[in-house]
N, C-alpha and C positions, 0 to 999 in steps of 0.2 A: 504494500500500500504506500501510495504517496501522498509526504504531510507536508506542509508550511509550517517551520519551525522561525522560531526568532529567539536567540539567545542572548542574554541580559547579565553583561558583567560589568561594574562599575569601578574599577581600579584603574589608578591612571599608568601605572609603572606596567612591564612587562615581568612575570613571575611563571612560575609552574604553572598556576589554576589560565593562565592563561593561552599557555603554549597546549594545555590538554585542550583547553575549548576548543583552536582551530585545528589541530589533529583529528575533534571530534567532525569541525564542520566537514575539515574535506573530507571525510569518510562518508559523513553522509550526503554530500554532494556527488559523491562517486556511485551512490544508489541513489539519485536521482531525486532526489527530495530538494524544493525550495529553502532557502533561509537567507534571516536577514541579522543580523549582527550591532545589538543596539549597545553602546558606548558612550562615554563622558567624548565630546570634542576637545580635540588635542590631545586624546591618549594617545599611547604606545597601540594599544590595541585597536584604535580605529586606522590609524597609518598599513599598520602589518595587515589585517583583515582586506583593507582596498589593495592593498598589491596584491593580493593572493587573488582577488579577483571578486569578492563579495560585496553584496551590498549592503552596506554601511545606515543605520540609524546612527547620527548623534546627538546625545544629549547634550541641551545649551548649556554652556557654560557661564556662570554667576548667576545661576536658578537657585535660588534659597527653598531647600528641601524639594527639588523637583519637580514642582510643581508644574510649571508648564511645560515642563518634556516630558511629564506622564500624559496632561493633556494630550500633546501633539504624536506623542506614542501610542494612545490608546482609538485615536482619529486612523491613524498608517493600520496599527492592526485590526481594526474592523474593517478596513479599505481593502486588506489584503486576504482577509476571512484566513487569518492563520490558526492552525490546529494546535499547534503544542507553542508552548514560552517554557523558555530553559533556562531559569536564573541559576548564575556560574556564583554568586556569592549573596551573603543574606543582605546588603540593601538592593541587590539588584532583584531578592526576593520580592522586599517589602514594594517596589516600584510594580512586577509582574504582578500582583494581586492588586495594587489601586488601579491600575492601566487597562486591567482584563474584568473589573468585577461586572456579574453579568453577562460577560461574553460565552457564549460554547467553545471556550478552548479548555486544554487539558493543563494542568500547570504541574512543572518536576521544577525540582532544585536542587543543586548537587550541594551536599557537607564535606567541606575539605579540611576543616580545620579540627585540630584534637585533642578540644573541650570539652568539656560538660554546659550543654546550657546551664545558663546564669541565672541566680534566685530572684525572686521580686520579694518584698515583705509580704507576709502573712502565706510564706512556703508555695506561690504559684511560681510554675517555669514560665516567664514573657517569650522563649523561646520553644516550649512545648506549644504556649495558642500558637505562634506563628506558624511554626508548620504542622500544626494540628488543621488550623484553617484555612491557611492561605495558599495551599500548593495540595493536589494529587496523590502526589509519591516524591518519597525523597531516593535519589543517588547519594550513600556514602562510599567514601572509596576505600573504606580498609573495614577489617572485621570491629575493630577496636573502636571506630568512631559510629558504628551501629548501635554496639553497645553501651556506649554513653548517650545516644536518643533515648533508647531503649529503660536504661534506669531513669531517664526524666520528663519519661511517664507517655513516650510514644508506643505508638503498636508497631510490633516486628513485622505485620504485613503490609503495611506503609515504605517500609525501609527494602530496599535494594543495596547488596554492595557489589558494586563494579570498580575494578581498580584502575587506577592509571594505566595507559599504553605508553610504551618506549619503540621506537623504531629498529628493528634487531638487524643490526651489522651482522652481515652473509660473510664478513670475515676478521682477522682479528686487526688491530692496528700494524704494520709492515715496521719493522727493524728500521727503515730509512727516516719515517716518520718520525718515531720515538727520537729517535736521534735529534734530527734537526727541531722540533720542539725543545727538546732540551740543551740545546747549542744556544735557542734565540732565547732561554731564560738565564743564559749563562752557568747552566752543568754540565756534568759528564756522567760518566757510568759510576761512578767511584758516589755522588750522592744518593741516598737514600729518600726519593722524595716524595710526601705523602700530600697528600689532595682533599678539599672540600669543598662543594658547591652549595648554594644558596644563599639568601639575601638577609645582611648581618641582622640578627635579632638576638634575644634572648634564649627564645625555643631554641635553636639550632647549636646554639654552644660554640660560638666562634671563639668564646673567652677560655672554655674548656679546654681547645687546642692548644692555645695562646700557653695557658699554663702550663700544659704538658708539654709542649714544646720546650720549657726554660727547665723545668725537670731532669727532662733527657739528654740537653746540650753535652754534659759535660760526659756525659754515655757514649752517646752516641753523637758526635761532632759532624759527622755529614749529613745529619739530619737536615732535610728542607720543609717545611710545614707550609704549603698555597693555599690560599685564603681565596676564593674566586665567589662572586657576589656583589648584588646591587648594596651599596655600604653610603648612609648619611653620614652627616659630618657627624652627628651627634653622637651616633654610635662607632667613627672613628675617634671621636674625642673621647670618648668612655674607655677604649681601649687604650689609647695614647702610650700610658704609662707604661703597660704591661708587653707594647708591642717594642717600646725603644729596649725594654729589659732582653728581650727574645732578639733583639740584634737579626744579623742577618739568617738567623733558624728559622724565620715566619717571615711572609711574604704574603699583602696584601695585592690579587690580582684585580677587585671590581670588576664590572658586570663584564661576561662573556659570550660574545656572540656565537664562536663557535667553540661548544661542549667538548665537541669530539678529541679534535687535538687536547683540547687541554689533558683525557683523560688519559690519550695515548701517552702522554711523558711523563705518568705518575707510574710509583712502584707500589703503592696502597693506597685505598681511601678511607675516611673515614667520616661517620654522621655522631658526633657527641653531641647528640639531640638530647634537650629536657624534656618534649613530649613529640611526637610524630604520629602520621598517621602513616600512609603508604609512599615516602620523599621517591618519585619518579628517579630522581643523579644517583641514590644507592642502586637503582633497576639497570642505567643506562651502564654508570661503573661496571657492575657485574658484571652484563652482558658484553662489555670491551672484557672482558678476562681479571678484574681486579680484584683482587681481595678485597674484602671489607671490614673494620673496625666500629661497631655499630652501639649507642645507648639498648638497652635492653626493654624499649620502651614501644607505646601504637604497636604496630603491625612487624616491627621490627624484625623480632623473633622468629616471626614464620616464613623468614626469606634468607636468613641469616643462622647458618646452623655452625655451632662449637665445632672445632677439631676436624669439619668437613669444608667448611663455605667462608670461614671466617673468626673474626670473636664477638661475644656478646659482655659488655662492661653495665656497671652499673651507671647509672645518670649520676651527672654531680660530681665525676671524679677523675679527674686529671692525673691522678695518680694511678689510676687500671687504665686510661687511655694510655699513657707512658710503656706501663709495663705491658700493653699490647702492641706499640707500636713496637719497642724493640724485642719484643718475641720474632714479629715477622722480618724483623731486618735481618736478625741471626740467622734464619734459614729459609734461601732464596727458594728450595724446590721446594717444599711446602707452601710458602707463598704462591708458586705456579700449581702447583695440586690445587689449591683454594680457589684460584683464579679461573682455575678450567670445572670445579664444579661449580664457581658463581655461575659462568657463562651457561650452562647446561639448564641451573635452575631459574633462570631469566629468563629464558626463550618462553614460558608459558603468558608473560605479561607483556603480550605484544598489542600495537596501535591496532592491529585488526579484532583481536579477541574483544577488545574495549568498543567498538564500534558496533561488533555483530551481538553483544549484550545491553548496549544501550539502545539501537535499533530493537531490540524485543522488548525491552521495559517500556520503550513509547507506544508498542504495539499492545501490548497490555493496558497501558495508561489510556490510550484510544477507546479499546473495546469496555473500559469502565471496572478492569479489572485489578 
């Protein structure tokens, strides 16, 4: 069946949740389905979606609370008689329900984030009514962020979990590559360099690395620790201190456009995450051949196995990040045993599996099921 879709993310940066949405679109542009792609004007995401070839809703910009680009949004999709609205984040929720109320459309919203809805006084979740009323069915993308709907007071038949897709490299990164990557970061074979992707926050544990990294120095001296991620000042300024302490062991790279290389010239990665749910860069890592160094937290676990795929550490502790990272420095085959059943066990979390499971949960959400 073909639907009119129109998907609703409101983020101005470019992140994960937004590189998954148009992985989603062209997947399902490739089955043949309309969609429109509603954004803030002047995002990151309204730019990338118009090269790609979509068309573009934007929201005005200096609209206090939305207000007139849910109007002029809720005019385009009754104009366009669209079936499904896919909000990618919860204000692009709260916008799909005031835009559509009334309408016969079907409304999903993906949960990417790995919270627990937040309390109101007198013990009501403000984020149970929400998606209690205001959407269909939810997409979560990990087992773990189900389960937190779920204790805050959602029904399990509401909830869908479809995980993130990663695009699966048909082969590994080439010996040339690695090389020249690690020539134009100024290494050689002789450092040990370990890798992390995503955009500095708190959850993700950039300071974690930070710390283990000044741990390890005197260990492990060719330690190299890259930092690769969208990074404000403020949260470069938070670091400040602890990064000048790490000297040249840690290396701030800021946002990167292409993933790939970077991963090919790392010798580990790692995610010292304080909460996660299913971070797509642990999936992509894998499947380039990389060991993984992972918080024991979200979905973690179940992608990341001890003594086979990797280590699992506790959250919080710069000190089991250290003493895992220089377990894998000591012994290179092991790191390559690791590497090659990462890549085995990533092959199941592909861009298409994600597609042809989200295609059935609309097809469900259609027929009122």
């Amino acid at each position: 069946m073909r639907y009119r879709i129109a998907h609703i993310d409101t983020a101005m940066d470019f992140r994960g949740g937004q590189q998954q949405l148009l992985q989603l679109a062209c997947g399902m542009r490739r089955r043949n389905h309309e969609q429109v792609i509603v954004c803030p004007e002047g995002s990151c995401l309204e730019q990338r979606a118009q090269n790609a070839g979509f068309r573009v809703f934007a929201l005005p910009s200096h609209d206090p609370g939305n207000a007139h680009g849910i109007l002029l949004l809720r005019q385009s999709l009754r104009s366009d008689r669209v079936d499904i609205v896919h909000a990618h984040d919860g204000k692009g929720q709260t916008i799909s329900w005031l835009a559509t109320l009334g309408m016969p459309v079907r409304r999903a919203v993906s949960r990417t984030v790995p919270y627990r809805p937040r309390r109101l006084a007198g013990g009501a979740f403000i984020q149970y009514l929400k998606y209690q009323y205001t959407c269909h069915g939810v997409i979560a993308i990990a087992e773990d962020t189900k389960k937190l709907l779920v204790k805050a007071g959602m029904p399990s038949s509401k909830i869908e979990v479809i995980p993130v897709g990663i695009e699966w490299p048909e082969e590994l990164p080439a010996a040339e590559l690695r090389s020249r990557v690690r020539a134009g970061w100024g290494f050689g074979e002789d450092e040990f360099v370990v890798g992390h992707l995503g955009a500095f926050s708190a959850q993700k544990g950039q300071d974690i690395a930070i710390e283990a990294a000044i741990l390890l120095a005197p260990e492990l001296p060719t330690l190299r620790v890259l930092l690769a991620g969208e990074a404000s000042k403020q949260a470069l300024s938070r670091l400040a201190p602890r990064l000048r302490e790490a000297g040249h062991h840690v290396r701030v790279m800021g946002y990167l456009e292409n993933t790939a290389d970077f991963l090919a010239g790392l010798d580990l990665y790692i995610m010292p995450s304080r909460a996660e749910g299913l971070p797509a860069s642990v999936l992509r890592a894998m499947a380039s051949g990389l060991a993984v160094v992972a918080s024991g937290v979200g979905d973690l676990p179940g992608i990341v196995a001890p003594g086979k795929s990797g280590w699992l550490i506790p959250a919080e502790s710069p000190q089991a990040l250290a003493k895992a990272i220089a377990d894998a420095a000591s012994d290179r085959s092991k790191l390559r045993e690791f590497g090659a059943c990462c890549r085995t066990q990533a092959r199941r979390f592909s861009v298409n599996a994600m597609i042809a499971r989200t295609q059935a949960f609309y097809d469900r959400l259609v027929a009122g099921r």
